[in-house]
C-alpha positions in Angstrom: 34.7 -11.8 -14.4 32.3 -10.5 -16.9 33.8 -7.1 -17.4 36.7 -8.7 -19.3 34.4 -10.1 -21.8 31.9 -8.4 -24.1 28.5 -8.4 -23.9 28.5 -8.2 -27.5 31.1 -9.3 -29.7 34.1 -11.6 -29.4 37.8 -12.6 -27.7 39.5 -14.6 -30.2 43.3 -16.1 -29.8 45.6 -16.6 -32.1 48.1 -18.7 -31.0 51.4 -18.8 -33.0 54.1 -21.1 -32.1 57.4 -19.4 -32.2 60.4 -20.9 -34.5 58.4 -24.3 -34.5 61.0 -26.4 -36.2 63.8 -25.3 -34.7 62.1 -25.3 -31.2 61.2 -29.6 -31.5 64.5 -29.9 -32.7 65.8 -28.2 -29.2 63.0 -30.5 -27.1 64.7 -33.3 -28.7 68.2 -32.4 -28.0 68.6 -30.0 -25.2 72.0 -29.0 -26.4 71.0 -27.7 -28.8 69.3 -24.7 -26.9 70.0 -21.5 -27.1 72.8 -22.0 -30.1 72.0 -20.5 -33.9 70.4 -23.3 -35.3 68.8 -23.5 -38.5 66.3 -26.5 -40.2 67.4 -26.9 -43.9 68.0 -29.5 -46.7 71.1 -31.0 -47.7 73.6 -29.4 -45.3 76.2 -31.1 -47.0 76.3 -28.7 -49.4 76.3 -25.3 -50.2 73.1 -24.6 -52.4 70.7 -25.5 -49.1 67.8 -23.1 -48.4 66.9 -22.6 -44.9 63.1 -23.9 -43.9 63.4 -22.4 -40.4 65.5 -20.8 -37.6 65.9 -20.3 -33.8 66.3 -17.1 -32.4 69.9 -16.9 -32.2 70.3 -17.4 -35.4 67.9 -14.9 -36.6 69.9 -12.6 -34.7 72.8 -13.3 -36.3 70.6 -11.9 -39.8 69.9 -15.8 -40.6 66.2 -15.7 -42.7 63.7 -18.1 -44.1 64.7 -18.8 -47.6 68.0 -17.8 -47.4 70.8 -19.8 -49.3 72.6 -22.0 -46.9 76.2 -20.3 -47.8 75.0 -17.3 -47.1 73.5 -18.5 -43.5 76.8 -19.3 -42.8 78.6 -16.7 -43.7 76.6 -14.5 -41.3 77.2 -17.1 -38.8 79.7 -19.3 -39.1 78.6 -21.5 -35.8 75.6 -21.9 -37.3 74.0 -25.4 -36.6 72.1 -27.1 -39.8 70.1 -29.9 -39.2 67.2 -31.8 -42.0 63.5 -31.3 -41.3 61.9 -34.4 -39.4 58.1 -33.9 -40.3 57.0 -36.7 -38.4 58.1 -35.0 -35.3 56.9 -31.6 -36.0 53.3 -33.0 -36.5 53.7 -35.0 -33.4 54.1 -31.8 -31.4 51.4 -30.4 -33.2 48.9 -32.7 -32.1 50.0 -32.2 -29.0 49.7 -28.4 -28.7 46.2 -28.6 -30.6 44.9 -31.0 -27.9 46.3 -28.3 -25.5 43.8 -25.8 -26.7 40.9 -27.6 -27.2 40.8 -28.3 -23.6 40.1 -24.7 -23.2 37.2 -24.7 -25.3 35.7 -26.3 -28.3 35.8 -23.5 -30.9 39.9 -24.0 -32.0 40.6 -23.8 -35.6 43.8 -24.6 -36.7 45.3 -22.7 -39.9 48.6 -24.5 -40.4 50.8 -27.2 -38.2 52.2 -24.6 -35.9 49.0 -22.1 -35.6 45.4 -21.6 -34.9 42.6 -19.7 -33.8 40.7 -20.0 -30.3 37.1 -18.1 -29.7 37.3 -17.7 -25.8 33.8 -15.7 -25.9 32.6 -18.1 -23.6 35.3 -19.1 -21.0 34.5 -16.7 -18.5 34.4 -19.4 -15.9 37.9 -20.1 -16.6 39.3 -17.0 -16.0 40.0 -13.6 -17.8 41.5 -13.7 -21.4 44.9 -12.9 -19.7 45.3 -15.4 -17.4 43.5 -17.6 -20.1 46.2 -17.0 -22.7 49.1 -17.3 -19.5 47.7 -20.7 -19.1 47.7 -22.0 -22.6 51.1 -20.5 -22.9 52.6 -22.5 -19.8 51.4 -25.3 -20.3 52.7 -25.4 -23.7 56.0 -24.4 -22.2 55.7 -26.8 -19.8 54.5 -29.8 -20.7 56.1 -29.8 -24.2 59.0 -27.6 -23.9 57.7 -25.0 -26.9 57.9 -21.2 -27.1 54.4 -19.7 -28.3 52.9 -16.2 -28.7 49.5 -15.0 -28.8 47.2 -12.0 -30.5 44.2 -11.1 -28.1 41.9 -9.5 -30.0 37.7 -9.1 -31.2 38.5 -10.7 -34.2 40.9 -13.0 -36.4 42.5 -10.3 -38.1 43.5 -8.3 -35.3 44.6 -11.5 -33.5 46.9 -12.7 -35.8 48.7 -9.0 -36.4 48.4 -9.0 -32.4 50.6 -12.4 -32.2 53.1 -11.1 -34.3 53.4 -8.0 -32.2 55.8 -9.8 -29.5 58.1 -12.8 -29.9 59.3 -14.8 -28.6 56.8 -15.7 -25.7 54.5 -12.6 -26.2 51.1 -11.9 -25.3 49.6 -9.0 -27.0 45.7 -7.5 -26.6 45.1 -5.5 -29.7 41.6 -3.7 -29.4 40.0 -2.1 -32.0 40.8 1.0 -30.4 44.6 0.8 -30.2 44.6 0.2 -33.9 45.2 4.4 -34.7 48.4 4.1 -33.0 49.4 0.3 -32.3 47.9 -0.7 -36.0 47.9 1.9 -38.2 52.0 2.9 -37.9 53.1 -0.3 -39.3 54.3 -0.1 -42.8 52.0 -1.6 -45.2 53.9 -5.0 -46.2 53.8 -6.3 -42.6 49.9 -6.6 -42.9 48.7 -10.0 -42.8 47.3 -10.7 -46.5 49.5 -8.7 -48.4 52.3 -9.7 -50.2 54.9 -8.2 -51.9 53.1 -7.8 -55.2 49.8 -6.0 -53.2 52.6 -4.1 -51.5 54.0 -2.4 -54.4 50.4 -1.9 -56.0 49.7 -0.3 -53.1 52.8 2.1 -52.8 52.6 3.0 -56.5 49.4 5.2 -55.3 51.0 6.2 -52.1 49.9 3.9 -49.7 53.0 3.1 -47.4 51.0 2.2 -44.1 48.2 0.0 -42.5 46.8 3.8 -41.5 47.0 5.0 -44.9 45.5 2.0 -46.4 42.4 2.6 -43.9 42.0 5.8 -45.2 41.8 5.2 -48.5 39.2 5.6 -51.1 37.6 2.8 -51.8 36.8 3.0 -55.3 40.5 3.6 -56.0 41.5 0.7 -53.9 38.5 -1.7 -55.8 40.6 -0.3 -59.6 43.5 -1.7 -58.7 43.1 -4.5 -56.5 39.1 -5.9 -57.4 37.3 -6.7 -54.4 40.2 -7.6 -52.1 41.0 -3.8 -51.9 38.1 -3.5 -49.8 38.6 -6.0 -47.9 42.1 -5.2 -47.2 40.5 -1.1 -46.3 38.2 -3.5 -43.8 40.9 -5.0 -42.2 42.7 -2.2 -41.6 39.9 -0.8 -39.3 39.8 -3.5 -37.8 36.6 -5.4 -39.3 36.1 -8.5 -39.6 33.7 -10.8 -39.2 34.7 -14.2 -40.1 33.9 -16.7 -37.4 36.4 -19.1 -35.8 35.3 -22.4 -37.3 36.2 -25.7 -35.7 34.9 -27.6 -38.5 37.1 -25.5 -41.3 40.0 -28.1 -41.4 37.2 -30.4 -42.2 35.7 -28.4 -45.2 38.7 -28.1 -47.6 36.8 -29.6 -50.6 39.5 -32.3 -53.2 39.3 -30.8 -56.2 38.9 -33.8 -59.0 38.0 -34.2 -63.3 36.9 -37.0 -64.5 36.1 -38.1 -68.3 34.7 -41.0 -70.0 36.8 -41.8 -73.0 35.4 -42.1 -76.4 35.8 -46.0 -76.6 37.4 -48.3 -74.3 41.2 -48.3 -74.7 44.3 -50.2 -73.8 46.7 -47.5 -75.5 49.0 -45.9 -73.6 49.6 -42.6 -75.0 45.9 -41.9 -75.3 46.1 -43.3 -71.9 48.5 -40.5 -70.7 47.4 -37.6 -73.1 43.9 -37.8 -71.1 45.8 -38.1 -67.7 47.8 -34.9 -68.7 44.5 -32.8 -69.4 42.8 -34.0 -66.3 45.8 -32.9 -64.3 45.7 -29.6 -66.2 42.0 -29.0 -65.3 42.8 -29.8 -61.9 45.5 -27.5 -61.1 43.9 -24.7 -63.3 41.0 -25.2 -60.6 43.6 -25.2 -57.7 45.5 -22.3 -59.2 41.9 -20.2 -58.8 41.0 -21.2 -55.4 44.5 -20.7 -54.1 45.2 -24.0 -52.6 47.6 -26.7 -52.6 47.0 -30.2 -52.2 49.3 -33.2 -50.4 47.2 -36.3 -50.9 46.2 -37.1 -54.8 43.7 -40.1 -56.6 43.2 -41.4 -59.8 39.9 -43.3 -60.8 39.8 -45.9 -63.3 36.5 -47.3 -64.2 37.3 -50.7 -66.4 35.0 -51.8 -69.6 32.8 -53.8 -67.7 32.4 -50.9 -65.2 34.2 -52.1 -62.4 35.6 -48.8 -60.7 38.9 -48.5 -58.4 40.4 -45.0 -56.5 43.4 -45.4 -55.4 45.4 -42.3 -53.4 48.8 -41.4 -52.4 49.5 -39.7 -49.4 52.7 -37.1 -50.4 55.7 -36.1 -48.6 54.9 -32.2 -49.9 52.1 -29.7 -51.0 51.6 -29.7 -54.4 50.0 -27.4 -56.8 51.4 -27.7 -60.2 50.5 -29.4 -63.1 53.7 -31.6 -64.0 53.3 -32.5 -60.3 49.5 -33.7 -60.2 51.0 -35.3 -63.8 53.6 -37.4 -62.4 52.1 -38.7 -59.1 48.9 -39.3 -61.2 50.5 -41.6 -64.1 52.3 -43.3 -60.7 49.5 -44.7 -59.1 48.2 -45.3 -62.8 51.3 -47.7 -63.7 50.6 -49.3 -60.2 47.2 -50.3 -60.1 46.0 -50.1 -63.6 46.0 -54.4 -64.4 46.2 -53.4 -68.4 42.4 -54.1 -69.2 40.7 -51.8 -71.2 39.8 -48.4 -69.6 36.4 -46.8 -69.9 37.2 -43.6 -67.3 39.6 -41.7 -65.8 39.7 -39.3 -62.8 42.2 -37.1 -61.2 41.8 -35.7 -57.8 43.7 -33.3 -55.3 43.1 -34.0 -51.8 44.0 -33.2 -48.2 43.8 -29.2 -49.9 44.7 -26.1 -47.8 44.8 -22.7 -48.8 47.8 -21.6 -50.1 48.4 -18.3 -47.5 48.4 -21.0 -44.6 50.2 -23.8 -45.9 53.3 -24.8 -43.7 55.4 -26.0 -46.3 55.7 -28.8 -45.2 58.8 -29.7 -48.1 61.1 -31.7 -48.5 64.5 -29.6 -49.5 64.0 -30.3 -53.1 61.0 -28.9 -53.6 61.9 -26.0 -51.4 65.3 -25.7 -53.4 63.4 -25.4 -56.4 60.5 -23.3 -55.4 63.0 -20.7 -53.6 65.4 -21.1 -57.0 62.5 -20.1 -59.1 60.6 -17.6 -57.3 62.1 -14.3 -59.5 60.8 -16.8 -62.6 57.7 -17.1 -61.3 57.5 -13.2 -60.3 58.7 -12.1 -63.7 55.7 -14.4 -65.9 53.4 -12.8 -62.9 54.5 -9.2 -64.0 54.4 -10.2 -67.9 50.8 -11.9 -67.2 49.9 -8.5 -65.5 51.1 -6.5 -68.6 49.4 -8.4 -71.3 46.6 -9.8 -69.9 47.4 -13.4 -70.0 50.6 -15.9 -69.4 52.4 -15.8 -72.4 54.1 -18.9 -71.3 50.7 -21.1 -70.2 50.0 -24.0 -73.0 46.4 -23.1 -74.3 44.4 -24.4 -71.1 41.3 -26.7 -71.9 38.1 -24.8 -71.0 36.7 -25.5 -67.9 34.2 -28.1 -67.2 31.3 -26.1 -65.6 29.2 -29.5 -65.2 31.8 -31.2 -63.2 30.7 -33.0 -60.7 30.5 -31.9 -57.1 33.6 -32.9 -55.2 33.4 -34.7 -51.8 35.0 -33.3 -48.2 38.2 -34.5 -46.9 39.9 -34.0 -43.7 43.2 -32.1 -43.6 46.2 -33.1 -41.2 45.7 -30.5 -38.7 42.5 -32.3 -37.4 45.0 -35.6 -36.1 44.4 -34.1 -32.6 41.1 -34.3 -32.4 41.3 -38.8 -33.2 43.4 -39.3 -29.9 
């Protein structure tokens, strides 16, 4: 069995469930299966966005994002149904509990996807039948579709899962990336985006294989260090470790500020509650992550200190967000004696690239309705340097205190 695994070096799985939504919406109903369906909010009317669809659907030219009456106009059979989050997160704990029986090093990136390190399974069988296993017994015992990237590394595991779907496996060595890697045009590689995409076609760069060959000085100009790490990945290096303990280490991000006297006054109240959610989502903005748990602090004259928290029904990153939730939990717990301190924290963070927006159809509506916005400021931010529509930020507080580790969602399966 050993000549399937390296002496030196690595197997890693990625494991990517396939149409996740719409696929526990089918386990709930089975007649639902093999019709177009897609997961969207308010199907009742016509300015819906579509969160997610099946197969038959996407065949039909049915996309993420996509306006509802435009879904339907592709295909008029189309089944809409609303998210149920509680159920999708169910099956997740299920299919993470699934994998960590296979070994201990799983580390999940997002509700419906996650890493494996199978370096050491060899008495399990080879990475094949390994990954025909895991796959079946998802199948099996919870009725889901899956595919998975065998690979040495993360990088080349997660391009491999993508490679075949639905129900693919796919081994992607780091000699097959000349001709399985380097063909594929440059905006299907995982970790860039549409804006690195057209950076990178301005200087010619249309493919993963001309990306590989690139000069790396050229490629440090335009993009800053991520343009080497982006040449890296595209020969197939990288060395990032899968991590059981990462959904562990996503750090709140929090400000705090003793006021100058102790105050019952409301507006002075929320003016410092509006530039502690600033600093915080400034500081979330940089780090790229979003947050769906949030707490405030109040610490009273005579010092006594409460935190309270809210659990939220989406990720959020902006500041009118952290702003509102914040003065919430303020006008709910604050008993009206005079405040010494305040804090604002973000909790329950992930990184933005991996969140599963896990939104409810407002807040997808509106992020979906203002996405060319948000890509015009991003082109006039470019152009001049800064966002000429940003309020004047308040500098950062480089003496902030150190925040403390919270546990994200994806690590429910490991409490049953």
């Amino acid at each position: 069995m050993s000549k399937y695994y390296p002496k030196k070096g690595r197997v890693i799985f990625h494991v990517d469930m396939n149409s996740f939504y719409a696929s526990v919406e089918m386990t709930r109903n089975p007649e639902l299966k093999g019709k177009p369906l897609a997961i969207a909010g308010n199907p009742e009317e016509r300015k819906g966005i579509v969160v997610t669809s099946s197969y038959e659907a996407r065949a039909k030219g049915v996309k993420t994002t996509m306006p509802l009456w435009e879904a339907r106009r592709l295909c008029p059979e189309l089944i809409v149904m609303r998210p149920n989050f509680e159920h999708y997160r169910e099956a997740s704990r299920e299919i993470f509990s699934i994998l960590s029986d296979i070994t201990p090093y799983v580390q999940p990136v997002s509700i419906d996807e996650g890493y494996m390190d199978i370096t050491e399974c060899e008495d399990k069988g080879t990475p094949l039948e390994i990954a025909e296993q895991i796959q079946q017994t998802i199948l099996d015992r919870l009725e889901l579709p899956c595919s998975i990237g065998i690979a040495p590394n993360k990088f080349l595991a997660k391009m491999a899962s993508d490679m075949k779907k639905p129900m693919g496996i796919t081994v992607l060595r780091k000699r097959d990336i000349s001709h399985k890697l380097w063909p594929m045009e440059i905006g299907e590689m995982y970790g860039v985006g549409q804006k690195t995409a057209e950076k990178l076609q301005s200087i010619e760069i249309s493919t993963i294989g001309d990306l590989a060959k690139a000069d790396v000085m050229q490629l440090k100009s335009l993009l800053g260090i991520n343009g080497e790490r982006l040449k890296n990945r595209a020969n197939g290096e990288d060395n990032r470790p899968v991590d059981p303990d990462a959904v562990s280490e996503f750090k709140s991000i929090g400000n705090s500020q003793t006021l100058p006297h102790d105050t019952t006054d409301e507006q002075e109240i929320q003016r410092l509650i509006r530039r502690l959610s600033q600093k915080v989502a400034d500081r979330m903005e940089r780090k790229e992550v979003y947050a769906q748990n949030l707490q405030i602090m109040i610490r009273y004259h005579d010092r006594k200190t409460i935190t309270r928290s809210k659990q939220l029904p989406d990720y959020i990153h902006q500041v009118d967000d952290i702003y509102d939730y914040a003065m919430r939990l303020l006008e709910e717990h604050w008993n009206q004696d005079p405040i010494r301190l305040l804090g604002v924290t973000a909790q329950d963070l992930i990184e933005k690239q991996d969140a599963a927006m896990q939104l409810n159809l407002f807040t997808y509506e509106e992020e979906a309705k203002h996405e060319k916005l948000y890509s015009t400021i991003d082109q006039l931010t470019e152009k001049y340097g800064s966002n000429p529509f940003k309020k004047l930020k308040t500098p950062h507080n480089s003496k902030a205190p150190t925040t403390s580790f919270q546990k994200d969602f994806l690590d429910d399966y490991k409490k049953n």
